[in-house]
C-alpha positions in Angstrom: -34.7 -151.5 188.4 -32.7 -150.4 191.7 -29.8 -152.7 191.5 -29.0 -156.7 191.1 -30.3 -157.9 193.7 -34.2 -159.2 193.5 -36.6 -157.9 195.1 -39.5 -158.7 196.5 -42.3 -156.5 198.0 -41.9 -155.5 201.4 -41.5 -152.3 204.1 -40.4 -149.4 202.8 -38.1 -148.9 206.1 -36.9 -152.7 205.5 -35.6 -151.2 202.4 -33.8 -148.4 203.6 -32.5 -150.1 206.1 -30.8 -152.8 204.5 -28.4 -149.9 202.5 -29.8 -149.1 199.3 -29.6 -145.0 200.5 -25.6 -145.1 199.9 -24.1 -146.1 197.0 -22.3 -149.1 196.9 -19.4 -147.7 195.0 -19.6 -144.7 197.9 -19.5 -142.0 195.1 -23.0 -140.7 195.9 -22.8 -139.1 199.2 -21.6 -135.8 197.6 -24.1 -133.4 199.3 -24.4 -134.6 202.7 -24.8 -131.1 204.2 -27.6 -130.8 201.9 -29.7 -134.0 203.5 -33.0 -132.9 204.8 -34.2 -134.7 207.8 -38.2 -134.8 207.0 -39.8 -134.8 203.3 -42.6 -135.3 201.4 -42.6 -138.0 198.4 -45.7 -136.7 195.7 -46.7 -140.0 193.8 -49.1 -141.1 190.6 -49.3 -144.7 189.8 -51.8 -146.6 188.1 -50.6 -149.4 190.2 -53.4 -151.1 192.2 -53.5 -150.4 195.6 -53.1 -152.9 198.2 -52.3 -151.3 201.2 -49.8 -152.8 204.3 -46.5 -152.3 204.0 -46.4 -152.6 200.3 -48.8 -150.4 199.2 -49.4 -150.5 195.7 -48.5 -154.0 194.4 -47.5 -155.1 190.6 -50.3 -155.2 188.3 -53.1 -152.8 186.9 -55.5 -150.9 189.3 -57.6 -150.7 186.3 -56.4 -152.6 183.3 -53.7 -152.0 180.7 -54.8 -148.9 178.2 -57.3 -147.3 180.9 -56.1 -143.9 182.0 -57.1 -143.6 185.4 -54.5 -142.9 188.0 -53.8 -142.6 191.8 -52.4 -139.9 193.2 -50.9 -139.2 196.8 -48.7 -138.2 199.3 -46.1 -139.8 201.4 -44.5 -137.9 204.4 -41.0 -139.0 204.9 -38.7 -138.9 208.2 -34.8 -139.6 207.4 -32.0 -140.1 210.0 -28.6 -141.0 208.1 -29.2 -143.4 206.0 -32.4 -144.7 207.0 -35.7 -143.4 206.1 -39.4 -144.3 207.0 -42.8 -143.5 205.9 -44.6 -142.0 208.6 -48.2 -143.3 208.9 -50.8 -142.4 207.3 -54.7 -142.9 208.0 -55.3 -144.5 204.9 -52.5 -146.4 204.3 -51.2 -144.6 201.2 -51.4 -140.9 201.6 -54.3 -140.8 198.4 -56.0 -137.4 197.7 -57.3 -135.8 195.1 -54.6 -136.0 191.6 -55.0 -132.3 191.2 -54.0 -131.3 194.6 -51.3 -133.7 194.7 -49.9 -131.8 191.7 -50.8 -128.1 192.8 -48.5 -129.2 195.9 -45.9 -130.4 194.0 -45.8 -127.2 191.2 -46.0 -124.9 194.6 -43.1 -122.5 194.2 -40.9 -122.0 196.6 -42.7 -124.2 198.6 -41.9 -126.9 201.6 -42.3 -129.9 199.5 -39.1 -131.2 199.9 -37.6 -129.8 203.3 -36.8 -126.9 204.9 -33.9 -124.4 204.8 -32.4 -126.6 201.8 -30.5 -125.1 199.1 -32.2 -125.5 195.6 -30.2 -125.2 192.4 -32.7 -123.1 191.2 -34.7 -121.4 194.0 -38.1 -123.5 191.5 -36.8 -126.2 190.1 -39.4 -129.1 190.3 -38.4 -132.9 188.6 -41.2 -135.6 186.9 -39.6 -138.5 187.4 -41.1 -142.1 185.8 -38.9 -145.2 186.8 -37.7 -148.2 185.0 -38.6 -151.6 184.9 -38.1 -154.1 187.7 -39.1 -151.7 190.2 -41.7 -152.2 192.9 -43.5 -149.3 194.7 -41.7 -149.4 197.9 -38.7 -148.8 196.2 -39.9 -145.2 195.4 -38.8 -144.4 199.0 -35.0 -144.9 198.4 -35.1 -143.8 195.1 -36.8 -140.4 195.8 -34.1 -139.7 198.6 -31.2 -140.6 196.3 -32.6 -137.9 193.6 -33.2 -135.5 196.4 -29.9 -135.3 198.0 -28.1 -135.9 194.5 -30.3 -133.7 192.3 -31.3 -131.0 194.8 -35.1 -130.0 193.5 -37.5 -128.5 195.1 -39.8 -131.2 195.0 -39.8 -134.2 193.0 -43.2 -136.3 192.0 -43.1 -139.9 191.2 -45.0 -141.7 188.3 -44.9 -145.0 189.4 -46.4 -148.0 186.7 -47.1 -151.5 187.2 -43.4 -152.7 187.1 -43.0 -156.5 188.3 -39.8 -155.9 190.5 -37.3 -158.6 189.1 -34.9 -159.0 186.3 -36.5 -162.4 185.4 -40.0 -160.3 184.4 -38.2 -158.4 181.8 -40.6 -159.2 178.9 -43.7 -158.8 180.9 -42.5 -155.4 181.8 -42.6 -154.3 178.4 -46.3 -154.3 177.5 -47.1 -153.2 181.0 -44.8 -149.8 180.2 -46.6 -149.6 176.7 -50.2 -150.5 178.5 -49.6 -147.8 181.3 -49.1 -144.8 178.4 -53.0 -143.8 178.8 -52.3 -142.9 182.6 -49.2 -142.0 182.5 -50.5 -139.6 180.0 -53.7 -138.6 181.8 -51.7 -137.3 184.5 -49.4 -135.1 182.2 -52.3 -133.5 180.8 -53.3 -132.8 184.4 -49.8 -131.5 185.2 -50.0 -129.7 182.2 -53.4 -127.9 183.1 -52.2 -127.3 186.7 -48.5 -125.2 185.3 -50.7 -123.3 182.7 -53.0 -121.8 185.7 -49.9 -120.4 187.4 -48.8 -117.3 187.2 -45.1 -118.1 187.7 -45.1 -121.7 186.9 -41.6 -123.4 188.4 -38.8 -124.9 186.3 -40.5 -127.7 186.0 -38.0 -131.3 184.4 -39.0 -135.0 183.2 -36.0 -137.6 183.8 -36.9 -141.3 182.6 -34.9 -144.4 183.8 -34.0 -147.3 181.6 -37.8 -148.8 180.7 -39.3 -145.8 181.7 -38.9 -144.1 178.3 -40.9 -147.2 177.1 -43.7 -145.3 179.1 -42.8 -141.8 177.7 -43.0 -143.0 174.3 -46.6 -144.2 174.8 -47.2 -141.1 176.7 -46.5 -138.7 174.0 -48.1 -141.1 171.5 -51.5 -140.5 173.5 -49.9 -136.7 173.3 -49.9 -136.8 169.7 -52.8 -138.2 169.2 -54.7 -135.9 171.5 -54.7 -133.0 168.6 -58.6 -133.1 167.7 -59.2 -132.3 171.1 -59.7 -128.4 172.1 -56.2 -128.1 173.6 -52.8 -129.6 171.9 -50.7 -130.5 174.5 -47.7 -131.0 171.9 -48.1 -127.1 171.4 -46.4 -125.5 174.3 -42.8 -126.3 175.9 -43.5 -127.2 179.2 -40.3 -129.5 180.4 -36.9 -127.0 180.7 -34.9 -130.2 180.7 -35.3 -133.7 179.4 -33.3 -136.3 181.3 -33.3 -139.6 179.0 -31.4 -142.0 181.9 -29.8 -145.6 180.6 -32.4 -145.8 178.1 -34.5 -149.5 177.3 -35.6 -147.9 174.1 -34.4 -148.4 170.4 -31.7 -146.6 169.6 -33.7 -144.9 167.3 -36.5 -143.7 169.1 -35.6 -140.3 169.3 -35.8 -140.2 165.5 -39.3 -141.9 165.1 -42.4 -139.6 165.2 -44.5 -143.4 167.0 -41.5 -143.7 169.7 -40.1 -140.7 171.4 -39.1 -138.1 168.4 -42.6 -136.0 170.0 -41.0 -135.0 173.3 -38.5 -132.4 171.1 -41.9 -130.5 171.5 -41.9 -130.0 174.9 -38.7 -129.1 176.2 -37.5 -125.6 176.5 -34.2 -125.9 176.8 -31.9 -129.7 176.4 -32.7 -132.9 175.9 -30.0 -135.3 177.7 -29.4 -138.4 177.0 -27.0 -140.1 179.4 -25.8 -143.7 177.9 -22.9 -146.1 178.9 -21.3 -148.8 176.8 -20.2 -151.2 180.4 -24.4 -151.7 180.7 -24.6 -154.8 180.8 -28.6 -154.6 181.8 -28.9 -152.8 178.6 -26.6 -155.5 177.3 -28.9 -158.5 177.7 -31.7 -156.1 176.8 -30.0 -155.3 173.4 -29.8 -159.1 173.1 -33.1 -160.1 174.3 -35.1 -157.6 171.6 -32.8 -157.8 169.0 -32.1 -154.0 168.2 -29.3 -151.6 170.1 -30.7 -150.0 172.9 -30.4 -145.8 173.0 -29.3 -145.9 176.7 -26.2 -148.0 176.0 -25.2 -147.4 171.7 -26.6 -144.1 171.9 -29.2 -142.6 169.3 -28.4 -144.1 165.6 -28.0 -140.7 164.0 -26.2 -138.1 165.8 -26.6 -134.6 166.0 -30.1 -135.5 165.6 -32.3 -133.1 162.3 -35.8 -132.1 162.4 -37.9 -133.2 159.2 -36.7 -130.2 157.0 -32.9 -131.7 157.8 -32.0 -128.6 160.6 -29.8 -129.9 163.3 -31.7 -129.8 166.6 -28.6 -128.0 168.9 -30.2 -128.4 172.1 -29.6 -131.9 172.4 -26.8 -133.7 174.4 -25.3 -137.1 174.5 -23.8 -137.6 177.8 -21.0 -141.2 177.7 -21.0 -141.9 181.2 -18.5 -145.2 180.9 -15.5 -143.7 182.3 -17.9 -142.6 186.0 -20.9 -145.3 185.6 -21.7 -147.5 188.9 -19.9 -151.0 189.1 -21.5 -153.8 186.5 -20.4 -156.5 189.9 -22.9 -154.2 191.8 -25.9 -152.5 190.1 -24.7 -154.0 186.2 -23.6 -151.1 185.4 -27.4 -149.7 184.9 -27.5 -147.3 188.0 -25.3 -144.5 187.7 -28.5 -141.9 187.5 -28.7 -142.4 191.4 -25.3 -143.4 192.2 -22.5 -141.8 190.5 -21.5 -138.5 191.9 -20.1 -136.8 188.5 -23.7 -138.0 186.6 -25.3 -136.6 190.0 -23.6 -133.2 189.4 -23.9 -133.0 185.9 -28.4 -133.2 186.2 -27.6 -130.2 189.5 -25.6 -128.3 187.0 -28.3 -128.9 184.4 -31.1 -127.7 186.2 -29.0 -125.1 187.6 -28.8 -123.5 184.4 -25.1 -124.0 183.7 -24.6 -123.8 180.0 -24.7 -127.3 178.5 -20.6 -126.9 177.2 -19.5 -125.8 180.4 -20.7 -128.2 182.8 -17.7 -129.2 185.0 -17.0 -132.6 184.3 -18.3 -132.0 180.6 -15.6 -133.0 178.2 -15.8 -132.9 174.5 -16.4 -136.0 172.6 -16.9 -134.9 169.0 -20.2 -134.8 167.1 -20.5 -131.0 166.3 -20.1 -130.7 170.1 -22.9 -132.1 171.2 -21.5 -135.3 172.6 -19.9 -135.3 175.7 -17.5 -138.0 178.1 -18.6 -137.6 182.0 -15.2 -137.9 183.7 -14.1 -137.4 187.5 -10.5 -136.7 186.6 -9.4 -133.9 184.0 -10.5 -133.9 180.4 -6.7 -134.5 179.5 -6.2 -137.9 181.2 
């Protein structure tokens, strides 16, 4: 969901054009030396492909539950605020998922721009979107996380989202129903970081209804085990970015929702949450149960089945910085708030979780923290 407006499908430059690269609040053009002029977007959707101006439209490719997937890339010219695809000779830069993702784990590589300065030199970023979301919005998106978040390269999971607010309930099942891709192509990525000899630092950030998808990915995960490899074995994510998340507020705590991705980060789990969302809001009210991305989890600091406090996760309040709910609804603030932006650089920089500038201490064993722009005193 990029902001309140509807959306329907159209050009990807259409989009661009009509403003959705700035922020309306103007808090997310921190950066703007960093802006690369020319990019490449890396995508996997189980979207079905339709080509034009749209490219990949708003249902199944191959049916809810089947875990085929697309896979492509999108070369990208930007000038200010405006960006464009350029063309492409079949209409939506497909090629073979495995290369798509040897490109995107490339080290060092040109993925994202040249003469850029990363925040690490490797640092790559999964990212899955939420729900009323339509391809071409990718384009925006991915130029937002780039400028704001810095990676080296980032590679879009896009699923079958409707692209309005009124499609909220049909979105669900199609989040659920796109686990078995979503999860194919993890086990892909997966396969491609374990042939590397120096694998990049590679992150997963979900937006609102996109953790609906992560839960069913690591449910296919989980149930994978009988197979020769156990993908739930190894800790391939540094960081876990949890953004305004449509999941129960208890998820992290339930082995059938998301309590399975503790196995594969490294490092943190963050889980970024506001109060003023009022998308979550009508969410909360529309399924009947708090929403993680807007209560936060249930049980804080969060224990492991033997009762051990898990100390690598963090709960990130971002009320006091979050975008305008007259705007976006409060539900944007992963793309465009500068202190949440800086917070997710400082992350994959490496910056110890309880120094983070803009970090300030909100109780819970010191795992909770308020994202403020002003000092911690005020």
């Amino acid at each position: 969901m990029i902001g309140r407006r509807v959306f329907s499908s159209g050009a990807l430059a259409a989009l661009a054009g009509a403003g959705l690269l700035k922020a309306r609040s103007g808090q997310a053009e921190e950066g703007e030396e960093a802006r690369p002029a020319a990019f490449t977007i890396q995508y996997a959707t189980n979207r079905q492909k339709v080509g034009g101006t749209e490219l990949f439209g708003r249902e199944y490719e191959w049916g809810a539950d089947d875990d085929r997937y697309h896979a492509g890339v999108l070369p990208v010219r930007v000038d200010g605020v405006r960006a464009a695809v350029a063309s492409v000779p079949d209409g939506v830069g497909e090629r073979d998922p495995r290369a798509v993702i040897r490109e995107f784990l490339r080290p060092g590589g040109e993925a994202q721009g040249r003469g850029r300065r990363f925040a690490p030199p490797d640092s790559v970023l999964v990212f899955i979107h939420g729900f009323a979301f339509e391809f071409s919005e990718v384009l925006p998106v991915a130029v937002q996380l780039s400028r704001g978040y810095r990676p080296t390269s980032t590679l879009f999971f896009s699923w079958p989202s409707y692209g309005t607010y009124e499609k909220y309930k049909r979105d669900q099942p199609y989040a659920y129903g796109s686990g078995a891709a979503a999860a194919h192509f993890m086990r892909d990525l997966f396969d491609e970081y374990d042939k590397l000899h120096e694998p990049p630092a590679m992150s997963l950030a979900c937006h609102s209804m996109g953790n609906r998808v992560l839960s069913a990915v690591v449910q296919h995960l989980k149930n994978d085990r009988p197979r020769e490899k156990n993908y739930l074995a190894k800790r391939y994510f540094e960081h876990i970015f949890l953004f305004a998340a449509d999941e129960d507020y208890r998820a992290l705590n339930d082995p059938s929702k998301l309590d399975p991705i503790l196995d594969l980060v490294r490092k943190t789990v963050n889980i970024y949450a506001s109060g003023d969302d009022f998308a979550l809001l009508l969410a909360e009210i529309v399924n009947d149960t708090p929403e993680l991305g807007r209560t936060g989890p249930y049980s804080f600091p969060i224990r492991d089945g033997s009762g051990r406090k898990r100390d690598n996760l963090y709960w990130l309040n971002c009320q006091p910085v979050a975008d305008p709910v007259s705007q976006t609804f409060g539900h944007q603030y992963f793309r465009l708030s500068a202190p949440v932006m800086n917070d997710v650089r400082q992350v994959l920089a490496g910056v110890d979780p309880r120094q983070i500038a803009g970090r300030c201490p909100a109780g819970f064993e010191g795992q909770k923290f308020d994202i403020r722009s002003d000092s911690c005193r005020s």
